[in-house]
N, C-alpha and C positions, 0 to 999 in steps of 0.2 A: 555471390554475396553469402554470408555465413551467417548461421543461422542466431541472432540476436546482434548485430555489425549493422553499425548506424554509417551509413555513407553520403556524402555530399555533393550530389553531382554539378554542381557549378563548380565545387570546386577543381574534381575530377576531369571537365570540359575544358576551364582554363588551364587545368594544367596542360593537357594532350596536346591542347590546341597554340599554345606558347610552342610547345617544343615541333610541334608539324609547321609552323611560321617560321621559326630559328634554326633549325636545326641545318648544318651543313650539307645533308642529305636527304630526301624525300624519306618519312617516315616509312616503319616498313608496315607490311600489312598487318602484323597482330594489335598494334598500335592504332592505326587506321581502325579495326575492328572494334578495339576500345575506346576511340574517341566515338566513334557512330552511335556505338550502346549509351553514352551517356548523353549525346544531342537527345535520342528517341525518348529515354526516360526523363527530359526536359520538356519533350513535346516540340522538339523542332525537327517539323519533316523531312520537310525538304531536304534538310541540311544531312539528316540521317542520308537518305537515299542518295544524296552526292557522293558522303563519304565511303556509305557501303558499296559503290561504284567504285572508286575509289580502291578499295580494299580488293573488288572481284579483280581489277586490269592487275592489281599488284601480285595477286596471287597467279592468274594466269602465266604471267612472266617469270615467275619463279619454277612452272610447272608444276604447281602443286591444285591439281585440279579436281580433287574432291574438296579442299579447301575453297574455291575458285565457286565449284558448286551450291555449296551452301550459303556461300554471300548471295548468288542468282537466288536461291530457295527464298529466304527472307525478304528480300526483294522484290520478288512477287507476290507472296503473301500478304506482306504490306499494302502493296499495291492494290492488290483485290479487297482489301480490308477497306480501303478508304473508297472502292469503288471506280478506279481504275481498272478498266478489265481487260481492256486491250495493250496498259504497257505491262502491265501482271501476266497477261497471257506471253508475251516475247519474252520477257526473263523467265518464266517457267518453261517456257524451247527452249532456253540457252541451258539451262540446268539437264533436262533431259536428254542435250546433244553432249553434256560432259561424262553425265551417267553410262550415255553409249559406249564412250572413250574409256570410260575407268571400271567399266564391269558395274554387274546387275549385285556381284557379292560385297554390299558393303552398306556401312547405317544408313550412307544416305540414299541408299535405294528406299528405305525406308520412309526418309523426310520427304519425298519425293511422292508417296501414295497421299498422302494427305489432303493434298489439292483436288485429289480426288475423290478423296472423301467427302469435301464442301461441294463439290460437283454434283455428288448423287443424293446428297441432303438437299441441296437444293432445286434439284429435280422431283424431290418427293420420292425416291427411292430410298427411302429410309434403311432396308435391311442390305441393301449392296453396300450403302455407307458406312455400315457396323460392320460388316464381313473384311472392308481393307481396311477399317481403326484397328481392328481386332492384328489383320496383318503387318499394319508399321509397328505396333506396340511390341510384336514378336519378333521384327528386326531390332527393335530398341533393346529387349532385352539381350537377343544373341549376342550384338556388338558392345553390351553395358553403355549403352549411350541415355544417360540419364533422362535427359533432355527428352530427346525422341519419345521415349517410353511412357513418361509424365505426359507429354502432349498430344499423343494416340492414346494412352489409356480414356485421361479424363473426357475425350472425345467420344471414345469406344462406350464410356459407361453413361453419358449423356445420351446417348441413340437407342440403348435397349434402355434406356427410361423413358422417351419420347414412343418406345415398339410398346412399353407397359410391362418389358421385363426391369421390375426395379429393384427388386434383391441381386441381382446380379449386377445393374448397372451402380448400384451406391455402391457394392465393394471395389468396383475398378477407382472408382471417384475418392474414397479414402489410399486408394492405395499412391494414388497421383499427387494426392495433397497430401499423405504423410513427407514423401520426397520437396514438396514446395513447402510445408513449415519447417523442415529442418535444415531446409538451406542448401539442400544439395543440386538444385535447378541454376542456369543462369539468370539472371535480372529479369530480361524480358521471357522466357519461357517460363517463370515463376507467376508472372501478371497476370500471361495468358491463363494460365492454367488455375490461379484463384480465381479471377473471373467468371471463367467456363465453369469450372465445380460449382461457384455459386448458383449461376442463374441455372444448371442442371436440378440445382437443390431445389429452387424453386418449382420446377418444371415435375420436382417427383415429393411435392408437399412436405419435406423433410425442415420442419420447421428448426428443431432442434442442433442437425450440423450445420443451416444455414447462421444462426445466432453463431454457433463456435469461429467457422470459417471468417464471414463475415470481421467478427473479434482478429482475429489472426491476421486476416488482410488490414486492417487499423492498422494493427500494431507493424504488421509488413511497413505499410506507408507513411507510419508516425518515424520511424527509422532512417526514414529518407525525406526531410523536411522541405527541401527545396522540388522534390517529383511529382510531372503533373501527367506521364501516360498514367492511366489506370487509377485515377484518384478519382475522376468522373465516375467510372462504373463503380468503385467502393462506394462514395457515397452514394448514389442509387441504392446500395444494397444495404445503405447504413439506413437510409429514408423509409425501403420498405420493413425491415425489424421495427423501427421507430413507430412506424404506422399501425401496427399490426399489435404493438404495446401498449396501443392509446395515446403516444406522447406526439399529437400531431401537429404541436406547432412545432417542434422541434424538429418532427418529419420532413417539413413542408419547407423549414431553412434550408434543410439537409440537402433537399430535392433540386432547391433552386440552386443551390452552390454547383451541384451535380450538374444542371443544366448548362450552366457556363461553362466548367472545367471540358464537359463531353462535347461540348461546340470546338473548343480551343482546342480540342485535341484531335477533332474531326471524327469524331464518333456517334452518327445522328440517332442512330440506334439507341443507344443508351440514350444520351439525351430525349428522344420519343418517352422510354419508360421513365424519366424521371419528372415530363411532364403528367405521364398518366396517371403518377404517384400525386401529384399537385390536382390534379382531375378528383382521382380518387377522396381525399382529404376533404377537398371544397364540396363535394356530392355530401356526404357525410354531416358537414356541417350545415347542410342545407346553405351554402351560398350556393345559387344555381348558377346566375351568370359566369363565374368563376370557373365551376365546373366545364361551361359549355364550354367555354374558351380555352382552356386545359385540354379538356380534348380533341380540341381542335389542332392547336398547335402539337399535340401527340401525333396527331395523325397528319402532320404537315411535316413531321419526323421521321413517316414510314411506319408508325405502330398504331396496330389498328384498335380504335377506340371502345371495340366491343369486350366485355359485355360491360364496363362501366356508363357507357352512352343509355345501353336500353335500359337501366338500371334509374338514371337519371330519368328519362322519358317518364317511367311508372314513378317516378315520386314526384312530378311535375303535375301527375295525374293525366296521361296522354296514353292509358294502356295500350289501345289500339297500332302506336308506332313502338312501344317499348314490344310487343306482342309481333309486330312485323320484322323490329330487327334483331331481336333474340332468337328466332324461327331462321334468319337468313345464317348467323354464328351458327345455330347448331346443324344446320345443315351443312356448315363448310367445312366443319372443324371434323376430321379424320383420325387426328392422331390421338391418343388416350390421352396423355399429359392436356393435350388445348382441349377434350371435351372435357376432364376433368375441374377446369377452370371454367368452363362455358355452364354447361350443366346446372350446378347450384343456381348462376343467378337463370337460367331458362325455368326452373321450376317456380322460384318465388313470383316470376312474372305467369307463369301457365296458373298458378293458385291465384293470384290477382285477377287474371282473364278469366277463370273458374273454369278453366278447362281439365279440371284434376285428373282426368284419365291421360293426358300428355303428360302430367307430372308426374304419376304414377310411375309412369314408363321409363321417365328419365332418371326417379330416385331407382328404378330397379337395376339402372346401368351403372349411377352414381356408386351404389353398391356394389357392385361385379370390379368395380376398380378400385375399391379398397384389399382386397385379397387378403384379409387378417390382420392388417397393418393395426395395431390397435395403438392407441393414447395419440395420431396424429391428427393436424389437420386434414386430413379426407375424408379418414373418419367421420370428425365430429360435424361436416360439412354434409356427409352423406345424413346421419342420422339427424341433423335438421333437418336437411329436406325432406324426408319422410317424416318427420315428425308433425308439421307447418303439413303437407297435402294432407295427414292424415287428419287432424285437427280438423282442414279446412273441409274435411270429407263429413264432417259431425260427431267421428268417434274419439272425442276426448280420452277417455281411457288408453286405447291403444298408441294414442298420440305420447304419452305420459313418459312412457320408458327411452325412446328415440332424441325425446325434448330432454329429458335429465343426461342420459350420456354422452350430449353433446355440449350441455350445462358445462358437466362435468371436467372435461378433456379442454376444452378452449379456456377455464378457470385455469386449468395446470397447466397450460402453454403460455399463462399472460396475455391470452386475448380480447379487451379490454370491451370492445363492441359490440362481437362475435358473442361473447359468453350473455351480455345483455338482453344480445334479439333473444337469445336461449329461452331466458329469464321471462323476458314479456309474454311468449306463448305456452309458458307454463303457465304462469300466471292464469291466461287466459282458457286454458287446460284446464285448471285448479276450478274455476268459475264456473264452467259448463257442468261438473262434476258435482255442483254444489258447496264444496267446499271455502265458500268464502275467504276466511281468515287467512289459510294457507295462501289463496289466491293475493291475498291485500300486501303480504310479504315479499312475493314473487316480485309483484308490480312495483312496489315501492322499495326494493333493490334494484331492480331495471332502470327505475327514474333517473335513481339516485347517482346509478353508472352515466345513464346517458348525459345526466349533468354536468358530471364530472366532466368527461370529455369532450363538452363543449356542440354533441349532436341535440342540437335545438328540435328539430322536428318529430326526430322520436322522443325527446322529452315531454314536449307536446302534448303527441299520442296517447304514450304514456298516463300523462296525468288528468288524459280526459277519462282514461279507460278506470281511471284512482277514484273520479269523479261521480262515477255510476252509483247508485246505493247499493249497499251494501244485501239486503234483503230482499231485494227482489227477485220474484219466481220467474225465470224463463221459460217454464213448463217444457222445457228439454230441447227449448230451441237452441241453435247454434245462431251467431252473431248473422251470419248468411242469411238465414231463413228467419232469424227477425226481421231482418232491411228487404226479404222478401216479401212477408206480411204484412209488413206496413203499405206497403202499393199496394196488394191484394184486397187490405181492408179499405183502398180508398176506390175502390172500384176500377181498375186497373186489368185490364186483360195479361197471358203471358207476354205477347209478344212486347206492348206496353212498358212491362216491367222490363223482360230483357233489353230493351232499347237503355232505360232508364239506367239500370245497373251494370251496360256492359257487358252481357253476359249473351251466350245462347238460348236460342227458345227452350232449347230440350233441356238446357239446363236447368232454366226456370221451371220446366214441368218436373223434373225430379226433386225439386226444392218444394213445390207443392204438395209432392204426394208424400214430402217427408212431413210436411205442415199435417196436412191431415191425419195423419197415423198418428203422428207422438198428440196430437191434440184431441184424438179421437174424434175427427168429425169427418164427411163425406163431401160436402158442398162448399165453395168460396163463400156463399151468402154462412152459413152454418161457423166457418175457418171466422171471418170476419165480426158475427156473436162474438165467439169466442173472444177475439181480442180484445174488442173494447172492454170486456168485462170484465175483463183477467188484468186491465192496465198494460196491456202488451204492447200497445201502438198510441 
């Protein structure tokens, strides 16, 4: 299909399909080939796999058996895509007994490594999988087989993003989808390959090509009005842009339409991520029940519900299991792309648990996988979460610069929620600092955002934190080590308090010895004077 060619595949189906009925002669196989392409980009399976049967018997009998091959090639791919593994595994032997036949020198020895590439990817051998992407993409080029080339590249440059080589792997991924926006891929090798580049995008926080690509695949599919492969995964990837701009009811349509299309077209995968976009959204708006059940049915999809679940957990106020299942994600999670996703929310919950020295640890990794990338989201992901442990560490100041640059970058991405939390720990930055006014602005653009968006619970938050007077001396406490000293001053041992707060003993005892320094005293009874006097507690 060429590149701006609006096509109709019902219409295209009844025609094939008229003349394969009528015709005086059994169609022949190129025909066969094109009636199956437009079954599949209807989303009728079955009917594809008959015909591209179909199409391999016709081609054998003609002797034309690298032709013969690549019906088996697709065929199985197919097949393993829907989770067929054993009639995908016989038609990829039938494909490498014709390869035997027809020599190792030609593309589709090339088409042919592929399977093996999803092989070693899903064995976890990530860098075998990148070392034969790398090699079908070089049969693709030798033979000019468009096709090939586009669908080992974008493959090849998906895996050194998942290795955390991502300057190398986003050039393969433009150079795949320059060839699928300009039309020069077949139907279904174009799908795949927008697809794959997106959710690669995803996977290497390229927030920016995923909004263009994203657009592109629209417009791909607005072209073809009556096509339902690959309109499931578009919208998913329209749902998650949508979500990520604030506009979440319109997300949340997105999502669900996505759900049904990726059911109907047998794609549970994707349907999982578009319930955990529906997960996501509802967490947000503080519906919980909603949430729960979103990611429930995500995960009745095969997609695992972390770290939106332990996220949920802490805003339910359940630290202790949001604390257990964020610990079990960051332990699983191996590859840099899924710690880079894991991480952020592992730290917000280590700063809740008030385990800051885990968080610590994690914003120093979260850092290591930004690699200079600057104005994206990993950045401004990393530089909250150091900003947020440092804050919760008591040093305001240092907090200040991490918290603005992450302000910053998620404002210029249209990150409508993201730039808010920013906002709110500046805010509370601004406060520790003394600097009130400052602080009253921070917070009442934060409100004002969360309002907007319709997140009730940080709004909440928010306008309790609005709430506080404005004058009051904290005598250089941090929010911590107030809700510390108030149980101190009620007579309260550490262990007491740590029970109370959640927290570890020894945490409570550095909270104390921060109490007594900045208040200048020596003793709890001495610590406990002090507050009541000062209006502390």
């Amino acid at each position: 299909m060429n590149a701006g060619q609006a096509v109709s595949w019902v219409a295209e189906y009844e025609r094939l399909s008229a003349a394969d009925r009528l015709g005086p002669e059994p169609s022949a196989a190129p025909d066969i080939e094109r009636l199956a392409t437009a079954a599949f980009m209807l989303g009728l399976a079955d009917e594809y796999f008959d015909l591209l049967e179909r199409a391999y018997e016709a081609r054998l009998e003609a002797g034309e058996g690298r032709a013969a091959l690549r019906c088996a090639f697709w065929i199985g791919v197919n097949l393993a895509q829907r989770g067929e593994v054993g009639r995908a595994g016989g038609w990829l032997g039938r494909a490498e007994r014709l390869l035997e036949d027809e020599g190792p020198d030609c593309a589709e020895a090339g088409y042919l490594l592929l399977p093996l590439v999803f092989r070693h990817a899903d064995s976890g051998d990530l860098e075998a999988a990148a070392v034969v992407a790398g090699e079908a993409a070089v049969f693709g080029e030798r033979f000019a087989d468009r096709d090939l080339f586009a669908l080992a590249a974008h493959e090849h440059g998906h895996l050194l993003i998942r290795l955390g080589r991502r300057e190398q792997g986003v050039s393969l991924l433009d150079e795949a989808m320059l060839a699928a926006v300009d039309g020069e891929l077949a139907p279904i090798a174009t799908g795949f390959v927008y697809c794959g580049a997106i959710l690669a995008c995803d996977d290497a926080h390229d927030l920016h090509r995923a909004r263009e690509w994203t657009a592109a695949l629209s417009e791909w599919c607005a072209r073809q009005p009556d096509l339902v492969a690959f309109t499931g995964r578009c919208l998913v990837h329209r749902a998650q842009i949508m979500a990520i701009a604030g506009q979440w009811t319109d997300a949340e349509a997105e999502a669900r339409r996505a759900m049904e299309r990726c059911l109907r077209g047998e794609n549970p995968a994707a349907a999982g991520e578009a319930c955990y976009v529906c997960a996501e959204i509802a967490r947000l708006r503080g519906d919980f029940a909603a949430a729960e059940n979103a990611y429930r049915e995500a995960t009745g999809h095969g997609r695992d519900p972390q770290p939106g679940l332990a996220l949920l957990r802490l805003a339910q106020g359940n630290t202790q299991s949001a604390d257990a299942a964020i610990r079990r994600a960051e332990a699983a999670g191996a590859e840099p792309a899924l710690r880079a996703r894991i991480l952020p929310a592992y730290v917000e919950i280590m700063v809740a648990a008030d385990d800051l020295k885990a968080a610590a640890v994690a914003c120093d990794e979260l850092e290591s996988l930004v690699l200079g990338h600057e104005r994206e989201p990993l950045t401004a992901l990393a530089a909250h979460a150091r900003g947020a442990t440092t804050l919760a560490a008591g040093d305001a100041r240092a907090a200040m610069r991490p918290l603005r640059r992450a302000f910053e970058i998620w404002h210029q991405l249209d990150a409508s929620y993201e730039a808010a939390r920013s906002r709110e720990l500046l805010g509370q930055a601004y406060r520790e600092l003394g600097d009130v006014d400052t602080a009253t602005f921070e917070l009442e653009a934060a409100h004002h955002m969360f309002a907007t968006l319709g997140a009730a619970r940080d709004e909440t938050r928010v306008g309790l934190l609005l709430e506080v007077p404005r004058t009051v001396d904290r005598h250089g406490l941090s929010e911590r080590e107030l809700e510390v000293l108030k149980h101190l001053a009620a007579g309260e041992t550490n262990k007491v308090i740590a029970s109370a707060l959640v927290l570890s003993t020894r945490t409570v005892d550095r909270h104390v010895s921060n109490i007594y320094s900045k208040l200048g005293v020596s003793t709890r009874a001495a610590a406990a004077t002090y507050a009541h006097k000062h209006a502390l507690v």
